[in-house]
C-alpha positions in Angstrom: 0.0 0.0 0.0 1.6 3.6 -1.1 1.5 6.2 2.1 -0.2 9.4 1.7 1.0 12.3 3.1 -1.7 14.3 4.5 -0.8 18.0 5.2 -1.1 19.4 9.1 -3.9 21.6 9.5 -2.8 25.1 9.7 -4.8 25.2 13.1 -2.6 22.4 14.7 0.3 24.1 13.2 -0.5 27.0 15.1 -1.5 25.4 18.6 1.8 23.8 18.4 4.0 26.9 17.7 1.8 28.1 20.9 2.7 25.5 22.8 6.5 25.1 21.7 6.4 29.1 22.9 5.1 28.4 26.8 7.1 25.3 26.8 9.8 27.1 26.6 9.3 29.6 28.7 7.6 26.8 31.3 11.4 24.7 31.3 13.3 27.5 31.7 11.4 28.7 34.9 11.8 25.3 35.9 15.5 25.0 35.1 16.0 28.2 37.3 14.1 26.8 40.6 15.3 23.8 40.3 19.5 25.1 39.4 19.8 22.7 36.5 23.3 22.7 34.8 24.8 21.2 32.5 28.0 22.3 32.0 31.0 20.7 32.5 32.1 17.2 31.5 29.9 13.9 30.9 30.7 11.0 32.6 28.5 9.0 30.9 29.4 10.5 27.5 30.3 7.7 25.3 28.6 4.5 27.4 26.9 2.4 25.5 23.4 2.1 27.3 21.6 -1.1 25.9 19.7 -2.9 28.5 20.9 -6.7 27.6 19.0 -9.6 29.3 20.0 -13.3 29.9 16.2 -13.8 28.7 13.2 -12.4 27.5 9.7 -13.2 27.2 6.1 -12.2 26.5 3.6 -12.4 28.6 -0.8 -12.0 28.2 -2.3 -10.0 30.7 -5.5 -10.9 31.6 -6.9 -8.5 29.1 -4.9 -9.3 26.2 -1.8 -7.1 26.3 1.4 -8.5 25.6 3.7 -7.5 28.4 7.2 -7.8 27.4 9.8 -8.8 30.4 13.7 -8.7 30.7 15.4 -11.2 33.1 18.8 -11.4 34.5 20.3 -14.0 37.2 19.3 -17.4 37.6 16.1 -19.2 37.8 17.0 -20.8 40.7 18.0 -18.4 42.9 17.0 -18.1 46.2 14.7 -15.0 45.6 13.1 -13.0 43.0 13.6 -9.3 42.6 11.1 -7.6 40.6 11.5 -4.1 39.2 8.6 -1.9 38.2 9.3 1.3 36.0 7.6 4.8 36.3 5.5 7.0 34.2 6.5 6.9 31.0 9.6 5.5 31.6 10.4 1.5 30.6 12.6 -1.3 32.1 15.5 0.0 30.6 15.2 2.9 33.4 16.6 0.6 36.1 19.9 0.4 34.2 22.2 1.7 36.6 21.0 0.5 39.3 21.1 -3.3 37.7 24.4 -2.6 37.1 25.1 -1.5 40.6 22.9 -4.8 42.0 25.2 -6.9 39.7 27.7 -5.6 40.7 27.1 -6.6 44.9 24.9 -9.8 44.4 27.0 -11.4 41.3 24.7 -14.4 39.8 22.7 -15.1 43.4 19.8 -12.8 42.8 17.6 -12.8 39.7 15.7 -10.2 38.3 12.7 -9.4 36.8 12.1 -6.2 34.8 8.5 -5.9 32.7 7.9 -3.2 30.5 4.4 -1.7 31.9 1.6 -1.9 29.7 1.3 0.8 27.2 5.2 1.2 27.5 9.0 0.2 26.3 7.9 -3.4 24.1 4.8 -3.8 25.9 1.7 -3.4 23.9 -0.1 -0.3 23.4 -3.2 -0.1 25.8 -6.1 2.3 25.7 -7.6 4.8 27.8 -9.5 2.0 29.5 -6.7 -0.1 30.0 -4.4 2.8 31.3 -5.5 2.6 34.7 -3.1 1.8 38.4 -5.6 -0.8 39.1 -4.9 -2.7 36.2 -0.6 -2.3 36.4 -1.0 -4.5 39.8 -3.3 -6.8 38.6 -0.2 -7.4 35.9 2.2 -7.8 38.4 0.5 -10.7 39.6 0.6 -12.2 36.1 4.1 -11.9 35.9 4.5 -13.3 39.2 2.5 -16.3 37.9 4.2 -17.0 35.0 7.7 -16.6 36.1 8.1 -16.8 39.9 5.3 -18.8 40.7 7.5 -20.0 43.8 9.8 -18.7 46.1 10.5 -15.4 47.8 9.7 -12.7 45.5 10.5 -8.8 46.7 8.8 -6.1 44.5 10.7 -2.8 43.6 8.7 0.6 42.3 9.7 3.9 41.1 7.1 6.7 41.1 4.1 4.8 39.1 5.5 1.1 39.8 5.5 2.0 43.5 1.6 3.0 42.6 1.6 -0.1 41.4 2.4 -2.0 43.9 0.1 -0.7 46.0 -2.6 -1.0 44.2 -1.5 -5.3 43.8 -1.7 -5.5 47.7 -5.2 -3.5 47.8 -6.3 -6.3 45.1 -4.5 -8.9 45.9 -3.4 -9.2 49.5 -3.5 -12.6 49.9 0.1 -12.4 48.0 1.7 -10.1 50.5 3.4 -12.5 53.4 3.2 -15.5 51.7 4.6 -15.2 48.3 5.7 -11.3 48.3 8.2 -10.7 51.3 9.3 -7.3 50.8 8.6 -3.9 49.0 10.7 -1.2 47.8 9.0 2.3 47.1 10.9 5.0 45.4 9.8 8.1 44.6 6.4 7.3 44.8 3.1 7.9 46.5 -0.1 6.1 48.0 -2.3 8.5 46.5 -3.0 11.1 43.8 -0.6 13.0 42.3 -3.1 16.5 42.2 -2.4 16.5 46.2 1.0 16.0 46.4 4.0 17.4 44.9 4.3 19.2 41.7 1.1 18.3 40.3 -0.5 19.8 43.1 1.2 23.2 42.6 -2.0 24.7 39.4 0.6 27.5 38.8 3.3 25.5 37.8 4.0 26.1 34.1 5.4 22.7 33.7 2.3 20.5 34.4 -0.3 23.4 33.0 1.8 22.8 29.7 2.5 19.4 30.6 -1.8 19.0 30.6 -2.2 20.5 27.7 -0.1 19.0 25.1 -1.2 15.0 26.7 -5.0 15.9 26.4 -5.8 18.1 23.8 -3.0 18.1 21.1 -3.7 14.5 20.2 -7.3 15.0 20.0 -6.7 17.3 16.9 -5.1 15.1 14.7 -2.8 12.0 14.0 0.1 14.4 13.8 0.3 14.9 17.4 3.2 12.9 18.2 5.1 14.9 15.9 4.5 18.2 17.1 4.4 16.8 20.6 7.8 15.3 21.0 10.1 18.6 21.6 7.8 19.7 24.3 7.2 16.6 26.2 10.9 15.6 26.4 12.2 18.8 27.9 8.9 19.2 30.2 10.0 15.6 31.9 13.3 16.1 32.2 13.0 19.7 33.7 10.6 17.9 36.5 12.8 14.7 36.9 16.2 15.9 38.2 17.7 17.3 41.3 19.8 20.3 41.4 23.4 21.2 40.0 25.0 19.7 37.2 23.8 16.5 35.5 24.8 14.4 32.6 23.6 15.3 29.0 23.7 11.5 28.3 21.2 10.7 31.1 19.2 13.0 30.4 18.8 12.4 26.4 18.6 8.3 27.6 15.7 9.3 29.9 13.8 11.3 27.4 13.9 9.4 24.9 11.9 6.5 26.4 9.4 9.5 27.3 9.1 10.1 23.3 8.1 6.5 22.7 5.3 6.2 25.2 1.7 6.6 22.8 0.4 9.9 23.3 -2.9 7.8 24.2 -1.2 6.1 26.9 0.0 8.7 27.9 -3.2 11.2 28.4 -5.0 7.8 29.9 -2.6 7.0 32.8 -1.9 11.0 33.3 -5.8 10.8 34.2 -5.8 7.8 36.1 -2.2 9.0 38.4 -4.4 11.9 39.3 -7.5 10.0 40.5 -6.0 6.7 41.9 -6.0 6.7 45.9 -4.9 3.3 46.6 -4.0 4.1 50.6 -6.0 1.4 51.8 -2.9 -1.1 50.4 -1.5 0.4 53.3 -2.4 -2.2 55.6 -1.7 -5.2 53.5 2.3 -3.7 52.8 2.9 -3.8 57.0 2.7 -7.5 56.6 5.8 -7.4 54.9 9.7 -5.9 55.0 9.6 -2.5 53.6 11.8 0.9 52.4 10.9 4.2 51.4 13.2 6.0 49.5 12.9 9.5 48.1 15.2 12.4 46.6 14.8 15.9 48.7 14.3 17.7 45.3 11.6 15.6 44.1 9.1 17.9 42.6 6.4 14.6 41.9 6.6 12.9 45.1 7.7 15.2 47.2 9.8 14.1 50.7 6.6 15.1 53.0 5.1 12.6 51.0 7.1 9.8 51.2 7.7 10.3 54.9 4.0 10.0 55.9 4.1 7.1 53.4 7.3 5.6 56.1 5.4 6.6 59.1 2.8 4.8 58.4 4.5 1.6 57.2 6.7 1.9 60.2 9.2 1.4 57.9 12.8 2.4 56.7 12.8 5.5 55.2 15.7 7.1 53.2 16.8 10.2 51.8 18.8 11.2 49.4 20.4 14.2 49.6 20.8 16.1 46.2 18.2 14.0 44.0 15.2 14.2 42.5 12.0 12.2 41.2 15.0 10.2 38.7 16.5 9.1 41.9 17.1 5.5 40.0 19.2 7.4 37.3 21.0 10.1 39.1 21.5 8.0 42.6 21.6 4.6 41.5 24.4 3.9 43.5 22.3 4.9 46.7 19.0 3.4 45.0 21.0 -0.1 44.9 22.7 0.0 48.3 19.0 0.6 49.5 17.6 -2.1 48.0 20.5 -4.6 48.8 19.9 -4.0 52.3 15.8 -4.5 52.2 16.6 -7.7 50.2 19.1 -8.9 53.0 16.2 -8.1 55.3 13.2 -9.4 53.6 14.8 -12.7 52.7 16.1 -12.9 56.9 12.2 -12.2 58.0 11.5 -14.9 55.3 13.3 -17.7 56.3 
């Protein structure tokens, strides 16, 4: 079949110049709060960042979405680690901190790393399908299909740590038995329009950020298009803590941002603002837990996360320096953290 190339409306044409315009002016302001720099040299300039897996596999969720999963480690160890990525973000975001893990544990620990639904090689879900609820419920299908015994301890990071809540609200006969110990990073128990930046109407990043998910691909096909220099630069000025910062990180973590469907996108947006999943709080006191956040996290901001620890009774770290990307720009930290919780989970297990 020949493509056609249809021509962008003048009107979209001109709501994306618009936008491009306040996007602008929204990451600078942003960039100026927050003291982004990058100057200086690049330590990761020239790494080759390809997330490579001992195996990988597809796997049904129970509505018919093919969740792609990376693994790494044996599949005998004596527990199962499973990592679940943010917000558009995909597996490949736990990359340095993998490396780190690898690093300490050697070939005693496997890992688990799905792509969420909608994202990385996972298929393409719609509004419908975009929902918290329905990212536990998948856990539990990975869980099934590939560590359907033994110790398993889950790992989120901003939405995977929704995630995970929302798998003990809905499935907490898991939690004790089969699940021993949960890691939350930069996350939250509850919407994201009373907490953090998204609370904060005035902000130009998530008015903009609103905007372009919701209404730009409602005009026409081409949204995408027009929507990829502004969504890029709007998560990264919102992801990282102050000072300077690597441009390599930064284009890495972008650039799984620019492959997320703009209709995934504008359906879990909507459902990270509604979801209240705090009543998983009971069900994750069964088990070992940590709290981790960066001070400068804008999205799950450290107030957050401590009430989240206080009422877990749980560990609860800080890093100093970091923000919401605290898996990318303190992985070292991130994986010293989640070391010790495994140490501890597996103990309590046993």
């Amino acid at each position: 079949m020949t493509g056609i190339k249809v021509p962008v409306p003048p009107v979209v044409v001109g709501l994306g110049s618009a936008l491009a315009v306040a996007t602008s002016a929204g990451v600078t302001y942003a960039g100026r709060v927050l003291g982004l720099r990058r100057d200086g040299p690049d330590p990761l300039e020239g790494l080759d960042l390809a997330f490579a897996a001992d195996r990988e596999s597809v796997i049904l969720s129970h509505d018919g979405i093919p969740l792609h999963v990376r693994e790494v480690g044996p599949l005998d160890a004596p527990v199962t680690v499973v990592f679940v990525h943010g917000f558009t973000l995909r597996s490949a975001s736990w990359l340095f901190v993998r490396a780190e893990l690898e690093r300490r544990w050697g070939p005693r620990v496997r890992m688990v790393f799905p792509d969420c639904r909608g994202h990385g090689d996972s298929g393409a879900a719609t509004a419908e399908q975009s929902t918290v609820e329905l990212l536990g419920d998948d856990i539990v299908t990975v869980l099934d299909a590939l560590a359907p015994t033994g110790p398993v301890v889950l790992v989120g990071h901003s939405m995977g740590g929704m995630a995970i809540f929302a798998c003990a609200s809905r499935h907490p006969e898991l939690f004790g038995s089969r699940i021993v110990g949960v890691g939350l990073l930069g996350t939250s128990a509850h919407g994201l329009t009373e907490t953090g930046l998204a609370a904060n109407l005035t902000n130009p990043i998530i008015d903009i950020f609103r905007l372009v998910i919701r209404y730009l691909p409602t005009v026409v096909g081409h949204g995408r298009e027009i929507a990829k220099p502004l969504i890029g630069p709007l998560i990264v000025a919102g992801s990282y803590g102050p000072g300077r910062r690597s441009a390599t990180m930064e284009r890495f973590s972008s650039s799984m941002s620019l492959t997320v469907p703009l209709a995934t996108m504008a359906g879990f947006f909507t459902a990270l603002e509604r979801y209240d999943e705090r009543a998983g709080l009971a069900t994750l006191r069964r088990v070992v837990a940590t709290v981790v956040c960066g001070d400068h996290d804008w999205m799950t901001p450290l107030g957050s996360s401590e009430h989240m620890a206080q009422e877990l009774d749980c560990r609860f770290v800080v890093l100093s320096g970091a923000g919401h990307m605290l898996i990318m720009e303190a992985a070292d930290n991130v994986a010293l953290e989640i070391a010790e919780l495994v140490a501890r989970a597996t103990v309590a297990a046993s």
